[in-house]
C-alpha positions in Angstrom: 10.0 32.5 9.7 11.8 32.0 6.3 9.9 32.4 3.3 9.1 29.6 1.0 11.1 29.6 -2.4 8.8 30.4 -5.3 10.0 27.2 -7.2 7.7 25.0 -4.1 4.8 23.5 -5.3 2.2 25.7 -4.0 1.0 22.6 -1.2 4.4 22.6 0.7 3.3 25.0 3.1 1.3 22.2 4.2 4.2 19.5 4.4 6.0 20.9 7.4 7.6 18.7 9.9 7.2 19.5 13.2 10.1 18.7 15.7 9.1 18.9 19.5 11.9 18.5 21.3 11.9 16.6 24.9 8.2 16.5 25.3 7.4 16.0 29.4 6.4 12.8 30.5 2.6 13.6 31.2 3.0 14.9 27.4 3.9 11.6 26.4 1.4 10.0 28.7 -0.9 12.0 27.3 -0.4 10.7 23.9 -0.3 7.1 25.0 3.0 6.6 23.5 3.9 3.4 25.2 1.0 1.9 23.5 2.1 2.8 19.7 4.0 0.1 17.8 8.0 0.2 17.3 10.0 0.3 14.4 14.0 0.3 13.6 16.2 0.9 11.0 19.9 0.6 10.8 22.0 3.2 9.7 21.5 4.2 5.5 20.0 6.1 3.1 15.8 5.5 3.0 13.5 7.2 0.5 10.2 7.3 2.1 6.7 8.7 0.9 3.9 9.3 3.9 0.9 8.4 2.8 -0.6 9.4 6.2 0.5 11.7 9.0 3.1 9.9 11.2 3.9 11.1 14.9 6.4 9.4 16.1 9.1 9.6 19.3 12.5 8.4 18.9 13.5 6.4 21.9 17.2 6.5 20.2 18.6 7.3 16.7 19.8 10.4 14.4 18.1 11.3 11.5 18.6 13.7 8.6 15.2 14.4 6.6 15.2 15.8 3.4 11.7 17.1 1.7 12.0 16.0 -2.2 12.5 19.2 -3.8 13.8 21.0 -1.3 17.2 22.1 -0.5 16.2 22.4 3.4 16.6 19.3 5.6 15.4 18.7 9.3 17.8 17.2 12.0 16.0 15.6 14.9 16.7 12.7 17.4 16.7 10.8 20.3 13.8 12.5 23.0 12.1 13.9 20.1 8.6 14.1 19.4 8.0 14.3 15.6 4.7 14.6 13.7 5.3 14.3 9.8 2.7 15.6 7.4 0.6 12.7 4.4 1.9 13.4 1.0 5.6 14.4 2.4 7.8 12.6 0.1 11.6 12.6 1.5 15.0 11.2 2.3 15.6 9.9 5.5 19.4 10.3 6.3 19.7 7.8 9.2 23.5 8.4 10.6 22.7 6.5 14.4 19.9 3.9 14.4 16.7 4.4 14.7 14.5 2.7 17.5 10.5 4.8 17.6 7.3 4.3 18.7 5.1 5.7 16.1 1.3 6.4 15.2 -0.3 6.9 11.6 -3.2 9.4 11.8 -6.3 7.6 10.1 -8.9 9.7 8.6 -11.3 10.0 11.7 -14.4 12.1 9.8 -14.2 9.7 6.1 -15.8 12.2 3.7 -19.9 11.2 3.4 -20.7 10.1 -0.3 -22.4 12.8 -2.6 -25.5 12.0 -3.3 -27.5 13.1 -6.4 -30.8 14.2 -5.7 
């Protein structure tokens, strides 16, 4: 495992995308992929900011992605399973279209209001 640069804000241990490549079918089953909406993009240049966590599985497509400040990138692609973390901010390097289903992650526990007693 390759350590973090010390010039990383301190929360980018958190932001790691995770690449799982050519999940099984019952995997994908399991998820319910099938069910999730689809989005496309042509080849280009995208500057994207996640505001939630996004899985997603690319039915076709290359991709480059490129954390803001970081000198790293990810490569993933067609049969890939992809779960990117809220609060990434990156570059999205599309060089063969893009066609995936994808889910955002809603907050399932909402934090309870304080209450002052």
């Amino acid at each position: 495992m390759s350590m973090a640069s010390t010039s990383t804000p301190r929360s980018s241990s958190e932001l790691t995308i995770t690449v799982e490549s050519n999940p099984s079918k019952s995997r994908l089953s399991e998820l319910g992929i099938n069910s999730w909406p689809k989005w496309g993009c042509p080849p280009g240049k995208y500057m994207l900011k996640f505001d939630a966590q996004e899985t997603c599985y690319l039915l076709r497509g290359k991709v480059k992605v490129s954390p803001k400040g970081s000198s790293e990138s990810i490569q993933f692609g067609a049969g890939d399973l992809v779960t990117i973390p809220k609060g990434l901010s990156c570059t999205w390097d599309v060089s063969v279209a893009v066609d995936k289903h994808y889910k955002f992650e809603s907050s399932s526990t909402p934090t309870p209001p304080l209450n002052d007693n």
